[in-house]
N, CA, C and O atoms as CSV, one atom per row, in Angstrom:
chain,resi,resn,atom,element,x,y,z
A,1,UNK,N,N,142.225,149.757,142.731
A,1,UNK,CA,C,140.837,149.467,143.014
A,1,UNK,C,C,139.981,150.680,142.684
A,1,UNK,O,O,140.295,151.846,142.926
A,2,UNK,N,N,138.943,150.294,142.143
A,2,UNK,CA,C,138.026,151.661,141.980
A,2,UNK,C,C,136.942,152.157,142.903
A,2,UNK,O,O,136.812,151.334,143.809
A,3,UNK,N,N,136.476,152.726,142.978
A,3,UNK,CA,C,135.553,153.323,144.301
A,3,UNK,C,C,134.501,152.441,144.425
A,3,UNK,O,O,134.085,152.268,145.571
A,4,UNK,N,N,133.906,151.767,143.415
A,4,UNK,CA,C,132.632,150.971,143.880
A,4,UNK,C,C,133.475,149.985,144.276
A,4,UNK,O,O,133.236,149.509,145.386
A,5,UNK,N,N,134.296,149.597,143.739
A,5,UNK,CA,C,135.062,148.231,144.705
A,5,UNK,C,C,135.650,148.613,145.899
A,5,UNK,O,O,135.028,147.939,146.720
A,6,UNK,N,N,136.315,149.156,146.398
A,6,UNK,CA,C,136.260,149.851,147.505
A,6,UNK,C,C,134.765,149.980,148.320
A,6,UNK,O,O,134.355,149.278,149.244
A,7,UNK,N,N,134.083,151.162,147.626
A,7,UNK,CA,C,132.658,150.661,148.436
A,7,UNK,C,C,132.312,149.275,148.946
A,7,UNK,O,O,132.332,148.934,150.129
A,8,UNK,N,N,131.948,148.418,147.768
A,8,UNK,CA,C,131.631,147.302,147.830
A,8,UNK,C,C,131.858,146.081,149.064
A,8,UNK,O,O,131.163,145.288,149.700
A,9,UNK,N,N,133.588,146.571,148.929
A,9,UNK,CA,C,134.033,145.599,150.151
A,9,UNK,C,C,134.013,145.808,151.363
A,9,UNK,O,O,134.053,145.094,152.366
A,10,UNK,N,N,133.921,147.294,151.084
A,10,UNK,CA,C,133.942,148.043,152.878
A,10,UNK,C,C,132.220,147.857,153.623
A,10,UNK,O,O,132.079,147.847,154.846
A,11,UNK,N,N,130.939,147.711,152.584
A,11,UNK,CA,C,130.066,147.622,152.717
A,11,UNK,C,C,129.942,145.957,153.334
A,11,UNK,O,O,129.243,145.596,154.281
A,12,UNK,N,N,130.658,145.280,152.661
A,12,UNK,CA,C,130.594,143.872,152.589
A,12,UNK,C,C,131.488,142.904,154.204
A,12,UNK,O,O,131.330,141.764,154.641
A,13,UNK,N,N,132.255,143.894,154.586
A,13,UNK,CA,C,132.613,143.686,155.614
A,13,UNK,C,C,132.109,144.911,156.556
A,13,UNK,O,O,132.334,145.068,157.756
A,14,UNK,N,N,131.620,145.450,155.977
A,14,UNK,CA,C,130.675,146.165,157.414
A,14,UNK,C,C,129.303,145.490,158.002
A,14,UNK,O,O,128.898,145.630,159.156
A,15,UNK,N,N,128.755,144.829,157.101
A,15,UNK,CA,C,127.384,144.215,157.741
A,15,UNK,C,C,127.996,142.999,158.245
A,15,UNK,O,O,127.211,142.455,159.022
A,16,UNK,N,N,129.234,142.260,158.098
A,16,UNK,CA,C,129.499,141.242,159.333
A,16,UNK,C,C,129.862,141.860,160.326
A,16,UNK,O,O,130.441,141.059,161.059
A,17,UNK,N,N,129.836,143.356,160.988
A,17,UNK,CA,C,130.524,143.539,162.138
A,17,UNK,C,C,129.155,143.532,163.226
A,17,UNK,O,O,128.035,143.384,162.738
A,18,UNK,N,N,129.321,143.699,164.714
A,18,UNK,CA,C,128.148,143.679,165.135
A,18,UNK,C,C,127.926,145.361,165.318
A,18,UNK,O,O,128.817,146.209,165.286
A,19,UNK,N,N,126.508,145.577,165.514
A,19,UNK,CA,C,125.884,147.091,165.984
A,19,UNK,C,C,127.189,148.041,165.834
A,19,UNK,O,O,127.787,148.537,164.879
A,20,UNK,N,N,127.388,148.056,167.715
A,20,UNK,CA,C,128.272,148.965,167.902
A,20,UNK,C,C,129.556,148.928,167.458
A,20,UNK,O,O,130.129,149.970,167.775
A,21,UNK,N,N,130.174,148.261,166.929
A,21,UNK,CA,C,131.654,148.254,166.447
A,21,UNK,C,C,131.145,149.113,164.549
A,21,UNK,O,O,131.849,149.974,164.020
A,22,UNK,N,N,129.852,148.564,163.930
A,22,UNK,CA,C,128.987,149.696,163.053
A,22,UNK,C,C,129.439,151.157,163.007
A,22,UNK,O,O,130.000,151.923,162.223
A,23,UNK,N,N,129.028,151.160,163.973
A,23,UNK,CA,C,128.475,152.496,164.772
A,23,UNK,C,C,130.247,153.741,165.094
A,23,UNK,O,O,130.432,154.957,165.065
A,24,UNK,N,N,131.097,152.590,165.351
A,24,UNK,CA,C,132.816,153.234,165.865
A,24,UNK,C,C,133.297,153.476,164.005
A,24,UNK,O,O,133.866,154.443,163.499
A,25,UNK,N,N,132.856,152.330,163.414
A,25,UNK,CA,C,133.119,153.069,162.113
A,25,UNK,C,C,132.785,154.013,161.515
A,25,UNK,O,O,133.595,154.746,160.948
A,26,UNK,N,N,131.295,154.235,161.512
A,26,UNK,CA,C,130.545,155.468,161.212
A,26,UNK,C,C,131.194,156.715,162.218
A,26,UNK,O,O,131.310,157.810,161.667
A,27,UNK,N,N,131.508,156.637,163.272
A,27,UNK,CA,C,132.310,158.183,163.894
A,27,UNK,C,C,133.942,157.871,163.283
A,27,UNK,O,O,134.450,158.872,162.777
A,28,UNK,N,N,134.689,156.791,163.272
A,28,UNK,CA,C,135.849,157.055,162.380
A,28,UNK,C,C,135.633,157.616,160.898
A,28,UNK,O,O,136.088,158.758,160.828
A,29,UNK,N,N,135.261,157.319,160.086
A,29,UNK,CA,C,134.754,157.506,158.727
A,29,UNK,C,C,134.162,159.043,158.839
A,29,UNK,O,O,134.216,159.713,157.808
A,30,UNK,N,N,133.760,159.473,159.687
A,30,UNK,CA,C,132.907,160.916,159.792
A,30,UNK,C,C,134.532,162.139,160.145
A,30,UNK,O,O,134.686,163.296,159.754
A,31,UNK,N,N,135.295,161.444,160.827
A,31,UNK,CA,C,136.189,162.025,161.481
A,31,UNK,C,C,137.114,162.225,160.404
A,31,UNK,O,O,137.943,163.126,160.285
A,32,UNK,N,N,136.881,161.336,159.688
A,32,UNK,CA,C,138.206,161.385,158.208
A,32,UNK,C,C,138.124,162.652,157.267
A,32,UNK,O,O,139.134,163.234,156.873
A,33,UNK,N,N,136.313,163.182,156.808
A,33,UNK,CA,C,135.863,164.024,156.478
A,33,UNK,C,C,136.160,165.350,156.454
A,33,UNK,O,O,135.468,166.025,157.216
A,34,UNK,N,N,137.006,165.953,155.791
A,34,UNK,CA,C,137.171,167.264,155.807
A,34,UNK,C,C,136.170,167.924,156.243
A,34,UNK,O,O,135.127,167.771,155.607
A,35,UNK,N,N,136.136,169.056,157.699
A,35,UNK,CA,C,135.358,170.144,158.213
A,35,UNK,C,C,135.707,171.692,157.398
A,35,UNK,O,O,136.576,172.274,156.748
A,36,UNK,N,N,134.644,171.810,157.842
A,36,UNK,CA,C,134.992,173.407,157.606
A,36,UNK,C,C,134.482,174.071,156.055
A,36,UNK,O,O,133.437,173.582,155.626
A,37,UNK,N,N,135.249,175.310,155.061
A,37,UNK,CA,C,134.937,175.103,154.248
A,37,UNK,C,C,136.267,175.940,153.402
A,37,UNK,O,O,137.299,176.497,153.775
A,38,UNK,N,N,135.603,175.679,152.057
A,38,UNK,CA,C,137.277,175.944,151.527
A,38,UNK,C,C,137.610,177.601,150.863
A,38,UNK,O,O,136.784,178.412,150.446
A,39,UNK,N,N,138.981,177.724,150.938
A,39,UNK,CA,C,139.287,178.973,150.656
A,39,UNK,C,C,138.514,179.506,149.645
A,39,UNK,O,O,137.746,180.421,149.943
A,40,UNK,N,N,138.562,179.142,148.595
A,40,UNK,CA,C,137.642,179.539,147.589
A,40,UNK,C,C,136.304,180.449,147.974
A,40,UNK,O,O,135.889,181.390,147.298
A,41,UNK,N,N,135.816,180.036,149.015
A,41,UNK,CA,C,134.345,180.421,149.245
A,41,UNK,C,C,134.878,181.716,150.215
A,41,UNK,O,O,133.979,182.510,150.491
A,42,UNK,N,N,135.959,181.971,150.661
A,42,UNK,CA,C,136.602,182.955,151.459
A,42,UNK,C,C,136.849,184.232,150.504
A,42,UNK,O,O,136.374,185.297,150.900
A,43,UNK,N,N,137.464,184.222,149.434
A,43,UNK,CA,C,137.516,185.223,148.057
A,43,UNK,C,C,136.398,186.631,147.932
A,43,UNK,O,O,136.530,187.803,147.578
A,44,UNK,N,N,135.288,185.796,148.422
A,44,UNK,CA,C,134.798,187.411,148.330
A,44,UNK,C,C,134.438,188.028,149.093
A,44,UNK,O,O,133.495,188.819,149.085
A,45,UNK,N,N,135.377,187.665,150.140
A,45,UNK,CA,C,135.691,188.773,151.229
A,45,UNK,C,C,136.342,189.918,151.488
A,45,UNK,O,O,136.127,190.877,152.229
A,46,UNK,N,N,137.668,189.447,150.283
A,46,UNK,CA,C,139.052,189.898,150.566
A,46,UNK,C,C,138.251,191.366,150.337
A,46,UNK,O,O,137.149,191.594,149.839
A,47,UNK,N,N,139.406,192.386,150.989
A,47,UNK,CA,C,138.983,193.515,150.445
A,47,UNK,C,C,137.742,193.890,151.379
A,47,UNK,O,O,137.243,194.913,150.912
A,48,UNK,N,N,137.073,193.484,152.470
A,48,UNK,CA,C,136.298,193.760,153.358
A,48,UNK,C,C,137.062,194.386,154.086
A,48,UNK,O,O,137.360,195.463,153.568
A,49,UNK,N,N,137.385,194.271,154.759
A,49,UNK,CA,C,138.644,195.219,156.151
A,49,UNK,C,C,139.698,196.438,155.216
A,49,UNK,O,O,140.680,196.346,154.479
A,50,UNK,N,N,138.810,197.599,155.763
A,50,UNK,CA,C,139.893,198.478,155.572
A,50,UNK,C,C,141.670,197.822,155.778
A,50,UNK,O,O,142.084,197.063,156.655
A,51,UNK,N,N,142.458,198.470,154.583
A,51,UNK,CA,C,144.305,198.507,155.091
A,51,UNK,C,C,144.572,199.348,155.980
A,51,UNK,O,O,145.725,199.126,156.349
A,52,UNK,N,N,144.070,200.325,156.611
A,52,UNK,CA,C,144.128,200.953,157.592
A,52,UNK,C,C,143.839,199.629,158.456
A,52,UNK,O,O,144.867,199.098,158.875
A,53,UNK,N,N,143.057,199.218,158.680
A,53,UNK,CA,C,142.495,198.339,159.938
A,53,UNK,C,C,143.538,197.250,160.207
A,53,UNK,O,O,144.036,196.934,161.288
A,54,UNK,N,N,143.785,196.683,158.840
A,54,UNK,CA,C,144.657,195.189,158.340
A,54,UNK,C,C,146.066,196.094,158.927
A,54,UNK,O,O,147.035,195.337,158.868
A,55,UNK,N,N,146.395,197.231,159.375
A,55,UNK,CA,C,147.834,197.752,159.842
A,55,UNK,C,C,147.878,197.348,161.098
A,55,UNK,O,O,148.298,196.343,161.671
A,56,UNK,N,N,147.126,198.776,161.557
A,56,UNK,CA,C,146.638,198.374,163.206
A,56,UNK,C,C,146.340,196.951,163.688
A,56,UNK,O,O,146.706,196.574,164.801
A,57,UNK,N,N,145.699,196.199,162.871
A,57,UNK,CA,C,145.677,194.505,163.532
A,57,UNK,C,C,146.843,193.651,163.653
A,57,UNK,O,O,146.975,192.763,164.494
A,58,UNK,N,N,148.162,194.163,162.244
A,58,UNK,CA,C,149.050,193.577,162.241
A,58,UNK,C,C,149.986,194.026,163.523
A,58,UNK,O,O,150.490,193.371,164.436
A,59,UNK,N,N,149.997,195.331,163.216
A,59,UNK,CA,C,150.956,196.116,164.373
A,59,UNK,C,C,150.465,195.325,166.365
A,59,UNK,O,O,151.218,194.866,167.224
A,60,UNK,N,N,149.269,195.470,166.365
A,60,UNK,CA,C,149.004,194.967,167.649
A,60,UNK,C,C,149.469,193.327,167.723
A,60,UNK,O,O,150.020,192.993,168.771
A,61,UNK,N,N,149.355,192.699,167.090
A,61,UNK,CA,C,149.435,191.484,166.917
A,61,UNK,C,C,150.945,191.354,167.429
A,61,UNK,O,O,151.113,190.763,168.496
A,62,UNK,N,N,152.369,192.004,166.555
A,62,UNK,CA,C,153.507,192.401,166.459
A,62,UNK,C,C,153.671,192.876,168.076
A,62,UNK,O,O,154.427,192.712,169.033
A,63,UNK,N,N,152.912,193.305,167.848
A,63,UNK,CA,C,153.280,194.296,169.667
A,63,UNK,C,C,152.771,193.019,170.633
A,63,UNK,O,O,153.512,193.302,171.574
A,64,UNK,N,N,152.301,192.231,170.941
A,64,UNK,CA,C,151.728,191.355,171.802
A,64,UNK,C,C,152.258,190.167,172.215
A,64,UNK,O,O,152.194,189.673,173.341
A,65,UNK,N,N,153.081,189.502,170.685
A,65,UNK,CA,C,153.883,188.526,170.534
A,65,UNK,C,C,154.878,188.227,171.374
A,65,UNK,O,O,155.564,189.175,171.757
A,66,UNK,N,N,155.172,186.999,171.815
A,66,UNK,CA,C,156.056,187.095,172.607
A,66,UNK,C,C,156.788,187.246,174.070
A,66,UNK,O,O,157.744,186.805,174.707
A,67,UNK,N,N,155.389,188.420,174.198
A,67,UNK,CA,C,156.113,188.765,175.439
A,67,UNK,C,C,155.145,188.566,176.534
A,67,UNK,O,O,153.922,188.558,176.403
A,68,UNK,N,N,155.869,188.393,177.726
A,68,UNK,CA,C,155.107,186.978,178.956
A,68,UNK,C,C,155.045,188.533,180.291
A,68,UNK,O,O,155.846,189.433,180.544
A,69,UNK,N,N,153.836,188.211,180.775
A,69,UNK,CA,C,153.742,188.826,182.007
A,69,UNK,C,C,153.504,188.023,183.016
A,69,UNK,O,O,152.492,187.322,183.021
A,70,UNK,N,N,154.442,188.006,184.068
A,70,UNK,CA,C,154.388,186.834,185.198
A,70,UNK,C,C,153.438,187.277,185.910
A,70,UNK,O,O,153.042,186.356,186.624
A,71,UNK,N,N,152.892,188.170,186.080
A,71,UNK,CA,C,151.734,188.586,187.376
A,71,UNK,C,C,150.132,188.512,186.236
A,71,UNK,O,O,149.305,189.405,186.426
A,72,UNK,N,N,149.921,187.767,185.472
A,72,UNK,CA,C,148.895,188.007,184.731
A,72,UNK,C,C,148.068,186.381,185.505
A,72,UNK,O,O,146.872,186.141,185.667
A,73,UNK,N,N,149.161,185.621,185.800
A,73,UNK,CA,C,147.994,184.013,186.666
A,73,UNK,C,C,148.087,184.517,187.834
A,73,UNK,O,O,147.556,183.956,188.792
């Protein structure tokens, strides 16, 4: 099937539904939608954070993992 047919039918059985059952499609259909945004647009960042910094973040990270302190709740 191609996208206007697809459109077409989904359009075509959407105006027989009533209002609000409309309305549950429009938040399903919204929900399907990829959020956020994509790596690509992340690229010209790299290289912002000192490797000094990117150590120390890894190392703490490394150091933190794992391990449970019972008197912390």
């Amino acid at each position: 099937m191609t996208n206007a047919v697809i459109r077409d039918n989904l359009i075509a059985r959407l105006d027989k539904l009533p209002h609000d059952l409309q309305l549950r499609v429009l938040d399903f259909a919204s929900a399907l939608v990829p959020k956020g945004i994509t790596g690509k647009s992340l690229v010209k960042f790299e290289g912002a954070i000192p490797a000094e910094d990117l150590k120390l973040m890894s190392a703490a990270i490394e150091e933190g993992c794992e391990k449970v302190d019972i008197n912390e709740w």
